[in-house]
C-alpha positions in Angstrom: 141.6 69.3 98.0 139.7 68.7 94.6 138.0 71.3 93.0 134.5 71.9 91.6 134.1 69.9 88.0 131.6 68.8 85.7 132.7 66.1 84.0 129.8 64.4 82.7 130.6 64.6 78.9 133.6 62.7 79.2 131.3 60.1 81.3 128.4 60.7 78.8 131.3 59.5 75.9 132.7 56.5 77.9 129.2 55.4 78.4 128.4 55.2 74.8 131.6 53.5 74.0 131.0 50.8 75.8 127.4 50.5 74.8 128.9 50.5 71.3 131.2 47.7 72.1 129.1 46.2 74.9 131.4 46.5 77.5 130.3 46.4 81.2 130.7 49.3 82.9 131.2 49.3 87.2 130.3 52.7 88.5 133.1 53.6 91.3 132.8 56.5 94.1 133.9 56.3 97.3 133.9 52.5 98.0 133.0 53.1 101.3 129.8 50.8 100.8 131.2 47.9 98.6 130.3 45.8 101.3 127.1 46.4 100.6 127.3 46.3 96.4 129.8 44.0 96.1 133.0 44.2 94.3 132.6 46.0 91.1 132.4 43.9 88.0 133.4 45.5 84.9 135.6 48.5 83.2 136.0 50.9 86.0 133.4 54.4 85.5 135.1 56.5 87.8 132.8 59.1 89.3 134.9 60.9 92.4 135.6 63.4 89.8 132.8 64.7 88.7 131.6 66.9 92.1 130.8 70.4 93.4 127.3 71.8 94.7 125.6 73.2 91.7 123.2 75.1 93.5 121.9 76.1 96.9 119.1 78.0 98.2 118.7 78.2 101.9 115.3 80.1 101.6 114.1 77.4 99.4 115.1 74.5 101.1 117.1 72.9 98.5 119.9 71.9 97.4 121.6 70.7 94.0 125.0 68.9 94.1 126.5 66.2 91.7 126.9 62.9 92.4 131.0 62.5 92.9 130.2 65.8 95.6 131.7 64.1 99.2 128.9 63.9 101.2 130.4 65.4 104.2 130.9 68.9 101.9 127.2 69.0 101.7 126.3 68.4 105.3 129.2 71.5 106.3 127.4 73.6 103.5 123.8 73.1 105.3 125.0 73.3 108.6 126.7 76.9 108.1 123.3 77.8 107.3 121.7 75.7 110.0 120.3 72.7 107.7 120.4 69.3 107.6 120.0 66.2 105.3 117.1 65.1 107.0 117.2 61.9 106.2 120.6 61.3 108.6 122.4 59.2 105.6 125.2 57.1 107.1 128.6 57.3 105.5 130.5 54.0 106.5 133.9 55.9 105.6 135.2 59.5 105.3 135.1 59.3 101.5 131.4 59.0 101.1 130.0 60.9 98.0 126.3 61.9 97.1 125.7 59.6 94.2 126.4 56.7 97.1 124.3 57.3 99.4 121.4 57.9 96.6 122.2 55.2 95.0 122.5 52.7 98.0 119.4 54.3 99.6 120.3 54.0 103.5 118.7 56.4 105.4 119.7 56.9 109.2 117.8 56.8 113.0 115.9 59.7 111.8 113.9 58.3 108.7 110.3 57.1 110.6 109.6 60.5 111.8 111.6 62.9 109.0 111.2 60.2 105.6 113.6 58.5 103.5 116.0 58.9 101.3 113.6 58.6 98.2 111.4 61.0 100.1 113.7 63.7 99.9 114.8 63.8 96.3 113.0 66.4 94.1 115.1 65.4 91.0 117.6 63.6 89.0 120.2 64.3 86.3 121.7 60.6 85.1 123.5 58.7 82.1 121.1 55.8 80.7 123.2 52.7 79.5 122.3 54.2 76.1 124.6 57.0 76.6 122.1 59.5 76.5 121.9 62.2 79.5 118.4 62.6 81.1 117.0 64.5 83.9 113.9 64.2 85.9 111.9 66.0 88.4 113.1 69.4 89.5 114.2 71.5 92.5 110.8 72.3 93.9 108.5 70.3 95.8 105.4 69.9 93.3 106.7 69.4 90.4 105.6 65.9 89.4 103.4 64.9 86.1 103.1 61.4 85.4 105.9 58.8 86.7 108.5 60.0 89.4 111.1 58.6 87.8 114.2 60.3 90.0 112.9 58.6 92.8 113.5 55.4 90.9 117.6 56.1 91.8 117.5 55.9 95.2 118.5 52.4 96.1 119.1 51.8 92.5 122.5 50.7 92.7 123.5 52.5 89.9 121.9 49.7 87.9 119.1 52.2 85.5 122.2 54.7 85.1 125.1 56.6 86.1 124.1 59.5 88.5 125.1 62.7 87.5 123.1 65.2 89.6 120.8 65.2 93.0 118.3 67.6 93.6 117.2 67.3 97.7 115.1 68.8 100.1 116.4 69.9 103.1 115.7 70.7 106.6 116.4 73.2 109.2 118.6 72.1 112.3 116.0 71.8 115.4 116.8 74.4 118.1 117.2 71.3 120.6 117.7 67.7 120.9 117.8 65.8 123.7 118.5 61.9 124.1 116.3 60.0 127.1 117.0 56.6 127.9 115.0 54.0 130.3 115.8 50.6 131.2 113.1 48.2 129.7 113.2 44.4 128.0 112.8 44.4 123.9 108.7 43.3 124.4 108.4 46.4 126.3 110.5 49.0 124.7 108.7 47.8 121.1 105.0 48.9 122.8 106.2 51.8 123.9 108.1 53.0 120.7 104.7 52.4 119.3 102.5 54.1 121.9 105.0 57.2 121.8 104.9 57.1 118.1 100.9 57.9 118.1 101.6 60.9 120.7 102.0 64.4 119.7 105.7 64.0 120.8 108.8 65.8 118.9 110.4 62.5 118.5 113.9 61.8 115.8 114.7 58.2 117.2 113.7 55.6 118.8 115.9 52.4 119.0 116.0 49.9 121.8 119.9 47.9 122.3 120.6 45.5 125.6 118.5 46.2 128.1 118.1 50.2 127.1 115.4 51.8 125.2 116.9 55.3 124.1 114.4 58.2 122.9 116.1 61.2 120.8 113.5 63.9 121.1 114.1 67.1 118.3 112.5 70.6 117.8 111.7 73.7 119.6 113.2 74.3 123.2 109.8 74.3 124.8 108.8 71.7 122.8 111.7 69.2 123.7 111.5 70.3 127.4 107.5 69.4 127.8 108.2 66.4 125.7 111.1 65.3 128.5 109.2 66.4 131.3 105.9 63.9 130.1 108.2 61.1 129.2 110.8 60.7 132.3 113.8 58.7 132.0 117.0 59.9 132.1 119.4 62.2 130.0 122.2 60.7 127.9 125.4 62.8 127.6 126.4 62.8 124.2 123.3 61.9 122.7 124.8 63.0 120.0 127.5 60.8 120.0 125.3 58.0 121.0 122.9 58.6 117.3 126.1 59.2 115.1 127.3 55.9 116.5 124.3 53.9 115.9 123.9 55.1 112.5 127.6 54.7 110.9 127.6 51.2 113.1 130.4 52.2 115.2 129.0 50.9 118.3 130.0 47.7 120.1 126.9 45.9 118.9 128.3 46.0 115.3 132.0 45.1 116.3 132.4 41.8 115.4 132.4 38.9 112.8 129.3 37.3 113.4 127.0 37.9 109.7 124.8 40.9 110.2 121.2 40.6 109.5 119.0 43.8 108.6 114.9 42.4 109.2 112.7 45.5 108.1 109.3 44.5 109.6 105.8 46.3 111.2 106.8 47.9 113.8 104.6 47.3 116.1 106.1 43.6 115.8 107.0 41.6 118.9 110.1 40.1 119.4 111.1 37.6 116.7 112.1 34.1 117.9 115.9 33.9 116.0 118.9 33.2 117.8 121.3 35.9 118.5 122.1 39.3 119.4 119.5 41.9 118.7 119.5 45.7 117.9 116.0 47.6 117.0 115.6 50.6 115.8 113.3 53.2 113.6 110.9 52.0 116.7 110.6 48.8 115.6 110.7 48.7 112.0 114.2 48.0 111.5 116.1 45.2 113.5 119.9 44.2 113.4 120.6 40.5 114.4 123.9 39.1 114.8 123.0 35.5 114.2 124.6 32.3 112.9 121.1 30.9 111.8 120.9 29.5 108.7 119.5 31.8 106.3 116.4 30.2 104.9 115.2 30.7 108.5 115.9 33.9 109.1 114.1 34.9 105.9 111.1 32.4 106.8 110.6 34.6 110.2 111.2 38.0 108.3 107.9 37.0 105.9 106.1 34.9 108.0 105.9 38.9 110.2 105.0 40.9 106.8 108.8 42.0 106.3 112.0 40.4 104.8 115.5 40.2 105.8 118.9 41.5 103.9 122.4 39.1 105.2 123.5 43.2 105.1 127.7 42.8 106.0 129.9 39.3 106.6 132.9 38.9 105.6 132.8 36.0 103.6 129.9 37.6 101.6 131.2 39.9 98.5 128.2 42.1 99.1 125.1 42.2 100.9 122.4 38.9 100.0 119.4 40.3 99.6 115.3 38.8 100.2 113.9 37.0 96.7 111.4 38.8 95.3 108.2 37.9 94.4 108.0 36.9 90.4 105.7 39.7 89.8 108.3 42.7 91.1 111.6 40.9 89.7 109.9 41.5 86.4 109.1 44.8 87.0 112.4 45.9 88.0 113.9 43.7 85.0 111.5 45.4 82.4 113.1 48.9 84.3 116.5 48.0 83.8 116.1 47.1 79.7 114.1 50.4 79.6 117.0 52.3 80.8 119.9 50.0 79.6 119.0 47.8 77.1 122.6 46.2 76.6 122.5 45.6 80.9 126.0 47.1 80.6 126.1 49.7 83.6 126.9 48.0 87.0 125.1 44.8 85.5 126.4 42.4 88.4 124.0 43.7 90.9 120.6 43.0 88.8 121.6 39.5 89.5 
């Protein structure tokens, strides 16, 4: 096993040498999402080395680790002390790191009742494309004046810089979970998602696949009981197993070659008219289809509901096709990108 290191002058001096010789750079982990990114274009920046939890304070409810850190280390470190990421990141392979997962911005079946990924970062340590290392934010809650700037890395790609360090917030385990399950059609299961959602109910998850709309419910003992007792249904075994598979998309629904659409919409939005196979989840906001439909129409319905669509795995893409964005916001992120890399040299593929 690897051990502890910070490596991030020897990354800070291969980051100025290729600004000084304008060499693209390709940020490399884990490469357990370059489905998702794409094949890296450019020198290789390799990252995996640079890991080790810098600090963590159970008390506080944080936790510090650099970005090469596996991500699985950080979840064993929590749970020894009964905490969680609570933004349930998916790994999509063993060698998941932190800087990943930040950087690709997925958050799992827990993120409409616990936040995002970008919710839960207090701060950031990074490399700009100028070479220069930079932090942001802190380790404590309020500690914001002006622009939030770490928050900007989540779902960044690595395109405004190389991450160094994470800063997150953490929660404690709850005492008991328990996954429900009912047999409803999608019109239904979305209005009841909904309904639930505006309850005082302890719920984690909410996701509706065939004919089954399953209901993870998380907190106190009494709590979770009440909530089971008001709601019905019936108890999953391995619920647990049921919400790990969902999230790293080892289920059956996700077992195949047809291209996998990601629609993020209102929830409270009825079933889409699109041919294929449907999955919803995050009670409605989120919505895998499994559909040969041309693309153009897919991302017609997606905006025509307030929401937008991301082609998110096939295997004849080289990394996922995301929604246009409006000319106002592609600016914006394109002024971003020269004000932290000004030579577009760091992962420069991805601000296509």
């Amino acid at each position: 096993m690897k051990s502890d290191a910070d490596i991030s002058r020897a990354l800070q001096d291969e980051v100025r040498a290729a600004a000084a010789s304008r060499t693209a750079l390709a940020i490399a982990g884990g490469g357990t999402k370059t489905f998702y990114t794409g094949t890296p274009q450019g020198k290789p920046l390799t990252v995996t080395g640079h890991r080790g939890i810098v600090s963590y304070e159970p008390t506080e409810l944080v936790v510090t680790a650099r970005a090469g850190t596996p991500l699985a280390e950080i979840e064993a470190a929590l749970s020894e002390k009964g905490q969680m990421l609570g933004f349930e990141p998916p790994y999509f392979g063993e060698a998941a790191t932190l800087g990943g997962t930040i950087a690709c911005g997925f958050s799992g079946p827990r993120r409409p009742y616990a936040g995002s990924a970008r919710d839960f970062v207090l701060g950031t340590k990074i490399i700009n494309g100028k070479g220069e290392i930079l932090k942001f934010g802190g380790e404590v809650m309020k500690n914001v004046a002006g622009y939030d700037v770490s928050r900007l890395m989540v779902g960044a790609f690595g395109t405004l810089g190389v991450l160094l360090e994470v800063s997150l917030k953490v929660l404690p385990k709850p005492a008991k979970e328990i996954t429900l399950c009912f047999a409803m059609p999608a019109d239904k299961a979305i209005a009841t998602m909904n309904a639930w959602a505006g309850l005082p109910l302890p719920l984690s998850g909410a996701c509706h696949t065939g004919d089954t709309l399953y209901v993870r419910l998380s907190g106190t003992e009494p709590g979770v009981r009440a909530a089971c007792a008001k709601l019905g249904g019936a108890v999953v075994e391995n619920g647990d197993g049921f919400w790990r598979e969902l999230c790293e998309h080892q289920r059956n629904f996700f077992q195949n070659d047809i291209p996998l659409w990601r629609l993020s919409v209102p929830p409270a939005t009825p079933p889409i008219n699109l041919p294929g196979k449907w999955l919803i989840d995050w009670g409605g906001a989120q919505r895998w289809l499994l559909s040969d439909a041309p693309a153009n129409a897919i991302h017609q319905h997606a905006e025509n509901v307030g929401g937008y669509a991301t082609l998110f795995r096939h295997e004849q893409m080289n990394g996922a096709s995301f929604h246009r964005l409006p000319a106002v916001l592609a600016t914006l992120h394109q002024n971003l990108k020269r004000a932290f890399d000004p030579d577009g040299i760091i992962n420069p593929i991805l601000m296509a």
